[in-house]
C-alpha positions as CSV (number, residue, x, y, z in Angstrom):
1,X,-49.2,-49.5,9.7
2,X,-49.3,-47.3,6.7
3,X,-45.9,-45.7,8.0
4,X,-44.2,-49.1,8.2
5,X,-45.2,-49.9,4.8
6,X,-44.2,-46.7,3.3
7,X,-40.9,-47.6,4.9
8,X,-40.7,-50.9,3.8
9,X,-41.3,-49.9,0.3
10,X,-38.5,-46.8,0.2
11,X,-36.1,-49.3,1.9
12,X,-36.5,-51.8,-1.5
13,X,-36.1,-49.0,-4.1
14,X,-32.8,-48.6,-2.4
15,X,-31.6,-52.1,-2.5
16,X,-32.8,-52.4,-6.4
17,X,-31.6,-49.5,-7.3
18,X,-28.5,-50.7,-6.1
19,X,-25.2,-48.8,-4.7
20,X,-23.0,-46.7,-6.8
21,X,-23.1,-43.6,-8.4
22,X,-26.3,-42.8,-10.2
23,X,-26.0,-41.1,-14.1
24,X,-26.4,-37.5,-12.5
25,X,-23.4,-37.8,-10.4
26,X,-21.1,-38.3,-13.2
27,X,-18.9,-35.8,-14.2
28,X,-19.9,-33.6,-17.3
29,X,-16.9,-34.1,-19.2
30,X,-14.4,-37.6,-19.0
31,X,-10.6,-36.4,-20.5
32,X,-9.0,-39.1,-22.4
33,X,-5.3,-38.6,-23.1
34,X,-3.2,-38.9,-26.3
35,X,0.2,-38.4,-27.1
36,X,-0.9,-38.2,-31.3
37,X,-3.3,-36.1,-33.3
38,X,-6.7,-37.7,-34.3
39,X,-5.6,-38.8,-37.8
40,X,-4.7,-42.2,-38.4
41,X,-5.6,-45.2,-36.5
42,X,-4.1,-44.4,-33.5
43,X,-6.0,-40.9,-33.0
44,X,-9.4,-42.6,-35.0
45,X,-9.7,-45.5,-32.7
46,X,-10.0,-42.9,-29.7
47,X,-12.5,-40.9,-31.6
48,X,-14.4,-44.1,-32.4
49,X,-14.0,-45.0,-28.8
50,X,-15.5,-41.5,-27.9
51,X,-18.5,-41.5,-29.8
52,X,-19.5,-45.5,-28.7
53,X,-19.3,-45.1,-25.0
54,X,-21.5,-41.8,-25.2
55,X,-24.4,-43.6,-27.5
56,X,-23.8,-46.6,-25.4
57,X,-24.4,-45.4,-22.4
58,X,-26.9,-42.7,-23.4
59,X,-24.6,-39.9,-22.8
60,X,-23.8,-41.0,-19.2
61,X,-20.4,-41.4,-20.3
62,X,-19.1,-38.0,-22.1
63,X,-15.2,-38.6,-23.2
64,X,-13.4,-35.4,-24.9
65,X,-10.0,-36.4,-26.6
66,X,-7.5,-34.3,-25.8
67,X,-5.0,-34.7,-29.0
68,X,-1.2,-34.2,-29.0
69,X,-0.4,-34.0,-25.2
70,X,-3.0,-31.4,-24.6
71,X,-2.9,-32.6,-21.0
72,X,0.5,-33.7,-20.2
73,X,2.2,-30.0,-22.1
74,X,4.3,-31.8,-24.1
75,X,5.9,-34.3,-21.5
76,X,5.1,-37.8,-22.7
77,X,6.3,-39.4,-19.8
78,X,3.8,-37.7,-17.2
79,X,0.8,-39.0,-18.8
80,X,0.7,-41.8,-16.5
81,X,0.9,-40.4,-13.5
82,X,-1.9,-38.0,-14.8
83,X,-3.9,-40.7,-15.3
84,X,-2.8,-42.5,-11.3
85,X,-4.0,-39.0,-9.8
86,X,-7.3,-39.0,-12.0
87,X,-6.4,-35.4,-13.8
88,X,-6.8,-37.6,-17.0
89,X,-9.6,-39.8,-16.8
90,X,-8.4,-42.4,-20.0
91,X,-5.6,-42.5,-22.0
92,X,-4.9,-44.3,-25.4
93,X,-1.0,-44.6,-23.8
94,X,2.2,-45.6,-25.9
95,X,4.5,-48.3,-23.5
96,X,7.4,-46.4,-24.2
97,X,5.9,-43.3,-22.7
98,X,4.2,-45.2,-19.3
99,X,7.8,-47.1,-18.8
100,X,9.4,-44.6,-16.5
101,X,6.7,-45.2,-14.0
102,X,5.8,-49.2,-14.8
103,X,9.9,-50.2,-16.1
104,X,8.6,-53.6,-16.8
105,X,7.0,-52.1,-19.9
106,X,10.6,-51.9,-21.7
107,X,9.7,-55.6,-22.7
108,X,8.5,-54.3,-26.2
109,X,11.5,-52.1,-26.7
110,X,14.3,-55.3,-26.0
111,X,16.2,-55.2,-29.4
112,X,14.9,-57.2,-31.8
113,X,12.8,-59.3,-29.3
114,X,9.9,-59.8,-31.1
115,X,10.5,-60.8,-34.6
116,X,6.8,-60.8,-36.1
117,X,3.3,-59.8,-35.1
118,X,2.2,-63.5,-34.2
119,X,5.4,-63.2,-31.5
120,X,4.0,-60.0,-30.5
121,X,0.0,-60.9,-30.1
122,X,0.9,-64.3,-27.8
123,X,3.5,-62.4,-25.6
124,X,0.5,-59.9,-24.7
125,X,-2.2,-62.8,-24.8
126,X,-0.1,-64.9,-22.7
127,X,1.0,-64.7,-18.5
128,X,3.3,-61.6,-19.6
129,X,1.2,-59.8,-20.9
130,X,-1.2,-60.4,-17.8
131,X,1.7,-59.6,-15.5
132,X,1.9,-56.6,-17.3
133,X,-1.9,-55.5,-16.7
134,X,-1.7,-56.5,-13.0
135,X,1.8,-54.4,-12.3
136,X,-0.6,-51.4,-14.3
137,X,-3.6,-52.3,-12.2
138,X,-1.8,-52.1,-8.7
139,X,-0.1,-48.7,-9.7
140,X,-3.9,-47.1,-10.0
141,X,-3.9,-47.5,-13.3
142,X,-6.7,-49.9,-14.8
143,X,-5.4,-51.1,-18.1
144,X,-8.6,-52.6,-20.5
145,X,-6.9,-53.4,-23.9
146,X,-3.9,-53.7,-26.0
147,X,-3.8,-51.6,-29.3
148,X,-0.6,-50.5,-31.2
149,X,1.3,-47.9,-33.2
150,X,4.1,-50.2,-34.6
151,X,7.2,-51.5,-35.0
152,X,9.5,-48.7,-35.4
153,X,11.7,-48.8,-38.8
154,X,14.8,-46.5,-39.3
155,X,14.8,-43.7,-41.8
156,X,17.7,-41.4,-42.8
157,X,18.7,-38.7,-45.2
158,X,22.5,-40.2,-45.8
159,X,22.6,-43.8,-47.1
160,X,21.2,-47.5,-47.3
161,X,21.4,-48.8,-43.8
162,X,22.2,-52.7,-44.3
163,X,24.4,-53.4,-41.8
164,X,25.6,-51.9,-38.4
165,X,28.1,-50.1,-39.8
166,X,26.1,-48.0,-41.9
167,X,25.0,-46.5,-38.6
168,X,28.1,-45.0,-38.0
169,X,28.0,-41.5,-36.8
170,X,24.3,-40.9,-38.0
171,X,22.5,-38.2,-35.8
172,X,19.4,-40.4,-35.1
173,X,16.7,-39.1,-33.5
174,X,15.1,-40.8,-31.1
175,X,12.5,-41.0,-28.0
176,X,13.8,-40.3,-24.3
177,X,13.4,-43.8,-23.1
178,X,17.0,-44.9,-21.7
179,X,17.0,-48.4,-23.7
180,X,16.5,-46.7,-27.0
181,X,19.4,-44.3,-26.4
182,X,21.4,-47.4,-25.1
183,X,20.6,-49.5,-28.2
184,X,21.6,-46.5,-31.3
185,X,24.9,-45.8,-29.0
186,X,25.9,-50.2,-29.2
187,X,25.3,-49.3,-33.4
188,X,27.8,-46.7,-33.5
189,X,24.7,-44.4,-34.1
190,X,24.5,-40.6,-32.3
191,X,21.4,-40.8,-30.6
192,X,19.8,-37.1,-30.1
193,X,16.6,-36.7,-27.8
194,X,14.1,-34.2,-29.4
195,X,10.4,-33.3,-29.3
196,X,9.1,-34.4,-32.5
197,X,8.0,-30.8,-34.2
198,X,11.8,-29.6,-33.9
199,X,12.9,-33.0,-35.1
200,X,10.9,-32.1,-38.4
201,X,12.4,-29.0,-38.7
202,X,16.2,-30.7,-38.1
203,X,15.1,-33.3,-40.7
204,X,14.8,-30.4,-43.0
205,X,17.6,-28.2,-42.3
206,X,20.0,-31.5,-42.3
207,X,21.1,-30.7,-38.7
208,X,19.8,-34.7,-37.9
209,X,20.4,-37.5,-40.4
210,X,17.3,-39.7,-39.6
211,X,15.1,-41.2,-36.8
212,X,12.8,-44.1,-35.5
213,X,9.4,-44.3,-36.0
214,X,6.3,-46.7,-37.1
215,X,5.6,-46.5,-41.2
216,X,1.9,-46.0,-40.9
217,X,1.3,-43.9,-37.9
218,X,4.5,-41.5,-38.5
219,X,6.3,-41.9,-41.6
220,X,3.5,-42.0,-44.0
221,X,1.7,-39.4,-42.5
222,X,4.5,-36.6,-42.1
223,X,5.6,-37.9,-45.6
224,X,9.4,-38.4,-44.3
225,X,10.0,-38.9,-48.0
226,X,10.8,-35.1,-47.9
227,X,13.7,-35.6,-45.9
228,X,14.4,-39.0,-45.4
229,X,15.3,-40.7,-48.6
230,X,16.3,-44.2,-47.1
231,X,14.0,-46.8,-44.8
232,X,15.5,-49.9,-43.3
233,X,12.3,-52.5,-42.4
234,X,14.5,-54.1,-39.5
235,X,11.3,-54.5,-36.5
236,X,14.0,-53.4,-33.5
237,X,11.3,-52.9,-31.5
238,X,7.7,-52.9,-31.1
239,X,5.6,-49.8,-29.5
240,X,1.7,-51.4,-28.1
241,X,-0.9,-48.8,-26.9
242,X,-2.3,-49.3,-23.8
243,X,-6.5,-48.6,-23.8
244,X,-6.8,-47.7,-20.3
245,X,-8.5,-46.0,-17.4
246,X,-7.6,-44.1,-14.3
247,X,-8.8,-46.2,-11.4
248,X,-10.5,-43.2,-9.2
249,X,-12.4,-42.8,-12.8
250,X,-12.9,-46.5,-13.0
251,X,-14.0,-46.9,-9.6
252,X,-16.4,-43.8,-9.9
253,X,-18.7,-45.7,-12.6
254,X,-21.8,-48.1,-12.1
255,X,-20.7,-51.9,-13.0
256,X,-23.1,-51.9,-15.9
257,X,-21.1,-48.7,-17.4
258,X,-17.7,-50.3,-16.2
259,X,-18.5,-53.8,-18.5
260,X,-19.6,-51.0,-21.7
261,X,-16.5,-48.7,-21.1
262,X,-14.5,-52.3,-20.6
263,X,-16.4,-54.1,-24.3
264,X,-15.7,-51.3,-26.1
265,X,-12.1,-50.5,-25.6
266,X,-11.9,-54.3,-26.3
267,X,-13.7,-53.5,-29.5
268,X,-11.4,-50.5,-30.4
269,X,-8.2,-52.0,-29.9
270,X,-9.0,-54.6,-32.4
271,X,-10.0,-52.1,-34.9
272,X,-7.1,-49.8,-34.2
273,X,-4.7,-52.7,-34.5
274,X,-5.9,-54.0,-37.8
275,X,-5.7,-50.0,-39.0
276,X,-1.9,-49.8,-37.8
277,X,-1.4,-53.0,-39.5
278,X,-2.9,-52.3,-42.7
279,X,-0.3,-52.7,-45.7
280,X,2.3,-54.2,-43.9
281,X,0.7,-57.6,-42.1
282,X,0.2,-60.0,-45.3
283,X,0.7,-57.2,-47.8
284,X,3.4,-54.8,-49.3
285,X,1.3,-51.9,-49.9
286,X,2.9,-49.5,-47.2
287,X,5.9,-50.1,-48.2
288,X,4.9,-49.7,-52.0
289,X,3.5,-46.0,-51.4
290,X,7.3,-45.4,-49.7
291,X,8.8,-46.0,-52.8
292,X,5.8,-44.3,-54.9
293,X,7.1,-41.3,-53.4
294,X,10.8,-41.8,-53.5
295,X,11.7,-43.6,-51.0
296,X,14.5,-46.5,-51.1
297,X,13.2,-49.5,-49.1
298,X,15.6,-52.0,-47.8
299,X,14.4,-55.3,-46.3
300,X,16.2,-56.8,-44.1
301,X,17.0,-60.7,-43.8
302,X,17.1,-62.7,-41.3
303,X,20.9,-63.4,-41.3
304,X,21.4,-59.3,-41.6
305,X,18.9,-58.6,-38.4
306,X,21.4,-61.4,-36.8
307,X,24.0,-59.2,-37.5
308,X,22.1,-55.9,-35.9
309,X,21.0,-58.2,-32.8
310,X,24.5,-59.9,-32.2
311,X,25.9,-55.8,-32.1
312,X,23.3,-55.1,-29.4
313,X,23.1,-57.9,-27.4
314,X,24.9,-56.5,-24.4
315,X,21.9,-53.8,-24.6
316,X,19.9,-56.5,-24.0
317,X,21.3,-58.4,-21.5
318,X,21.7,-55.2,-19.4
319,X,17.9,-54.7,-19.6
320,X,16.9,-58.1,-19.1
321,X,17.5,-56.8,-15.1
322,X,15.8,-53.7,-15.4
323,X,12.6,-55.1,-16.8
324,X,12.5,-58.7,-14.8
325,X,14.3,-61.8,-15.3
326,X,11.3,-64.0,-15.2
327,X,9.2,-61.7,-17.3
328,X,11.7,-61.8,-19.9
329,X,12.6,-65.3,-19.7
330,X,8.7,-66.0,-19.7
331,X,8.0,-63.8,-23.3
332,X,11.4,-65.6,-24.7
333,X,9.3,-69.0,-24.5
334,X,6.1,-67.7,-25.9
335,X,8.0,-65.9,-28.8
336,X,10.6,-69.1,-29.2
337,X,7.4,-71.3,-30.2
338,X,5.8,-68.7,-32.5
339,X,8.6,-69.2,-35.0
């Protein structure tokens, strides 16, 4: 009788304790990936993000940012599929960089789709932007928030860019995704493919005339002002971060430490977004330290972004295949009634 109760007894500390791994079976260290170093709000939210999951889960949960492609050697465009075959275990990932293996993600880089950050924040609140998560999902990648680096602005070492023309010939440097090479090539522009840290160095030596980036996450920070004396605020396109998670790592973890991991990327993404945001949403003040440090800002009109949009239009079009008829059609709706 004894026997039997003993049994009885191990038999429910099983079923409360529940199935799944316990704390002691997680791995020591969890590798989060990141194309950018840890300043700004790009590389602080993932430091944040770091430091949260390992109080909140009382150390359970040990993430180690590896900064500046540490993990992908310097190939943007195989940190997804790092993070599908679990080498990486999260990633604060750019779209452009995950759209070779999910092409759908080319949404945010269809010339001068979205016009504003209101378009933006209801395309990825709305069915596309839960298409989008799904198509992730189902390619073993589980994606848990949207954050952002920004819409990418032109800068050059030449002249005012106001209208199409004033592209003409520029060397512009720009990232390996086809549409982006596509669009600067319907401007008249010479788009050149470069790692950023030679870039920099072709900035300087006058080798490249300019190049694409967000004003708070790039321009500011590498203080393009050096080489780069004019900035054209025309929102071409718009670059999201993806908070996410491989799925052998997600499905690895307790559900308890799965709804934590899942509250607090929430909770980053918010605060990473405001930090990318920050002097340019409702304020001038990122644009005012351009010209602090002698830099010509030109701002755009509506009627002269018409102008860039009419000249790559046939860009467009052709990608409105690539990334999904319906998906584009769907986003076109939701940013048609933001305006």
């Amino acid at each position: 009788m004894k026997r039997l109760i003993v049994a009885i007894l191990a038999v429910a500390l099983v079923a409360v304790a529940g199935p799944g791994p316990a704390a002691a079976q997680y791995k020591p260290e969890f590798k989060n990936s990141l194309v950018v170093g840890p300043s700004g709000p790009w590389g602080e939210a993932a430091a944040k993000f770091a430091d949260l999951l390992r109080e909140r889960t009382q150390g359970r949960i040990n993430v180690k940012n590896y900064y500046a492609g540490q993990l992908f050697a310097g190939k943007q465009t195989n940190e997804f599929t790092l993070l599908n075959q679990g080498v990486a275990d999260f990633a604060f990932g750019s779209t452009i960089n995950w759209s070779p293996q999910v092409k759908e993600l080319n949404l945010f880089a269809m010339p001068f789709m979205f016009p504003s950050y209101k378009a933006l924040d209801a395309v990825q609140a709305g069915a596309p932007g839960q298409k989008l998560f799904k198509l992730i999902e189902a390619k073993g990648v589980v994606p848990l928030a949207w954050a952002e680096n920004g819409f990418r602005q032109i800068t050059n070492g030449k002249r005012a860019v106001r209208k199409p023309e004033d592209l003409a010939g520029l060397k512009i440097r720009v990232v390996g995704s086809p549409i982006f090479i596509d669009t600067f090539r319907a401007l008249g522009a010479n788009p050149i493919n470069m790692n950023w840290g030679e870039a920099q160095q072709a900035f300087q030596q006058g080798t490249v005339d300019g190049q694409e980036n967000p004003v708070v996450s790039v321009i500011i920070p590498f203080k393009l002002w050096n080489s780069q004396k004019h900035l054209t605020a025309w929102h071409y396109a718009i670059d999201p971060v993806i908070i996410a998670v491989s799925k052998l790592t997600w499905d690895s973890l307790t559900p308890a430490d799965r709804e934590i991991v899942r509250k607090t990327a929430v909770e980053m993404a918010a605060w990473e977004k405001a930090g990318a945001r920050k002097g340019l949403e409702g304020s001038t003040a990122a644009y005012d330290e351009l010209k602090k440090n002698g830099m010509e800002v030109v701002m755009l009109s509506p009627a002269e972004v018409a102008a860039f949009k009419a000249k790559t239009r046939a860009v467009y079009d052709k990608w409105v295949g690539e990334v999904g008829v319906d998906l584009v059609k769907a986003a076109e709706q939701i940013v048609a009634k933001t305006r």
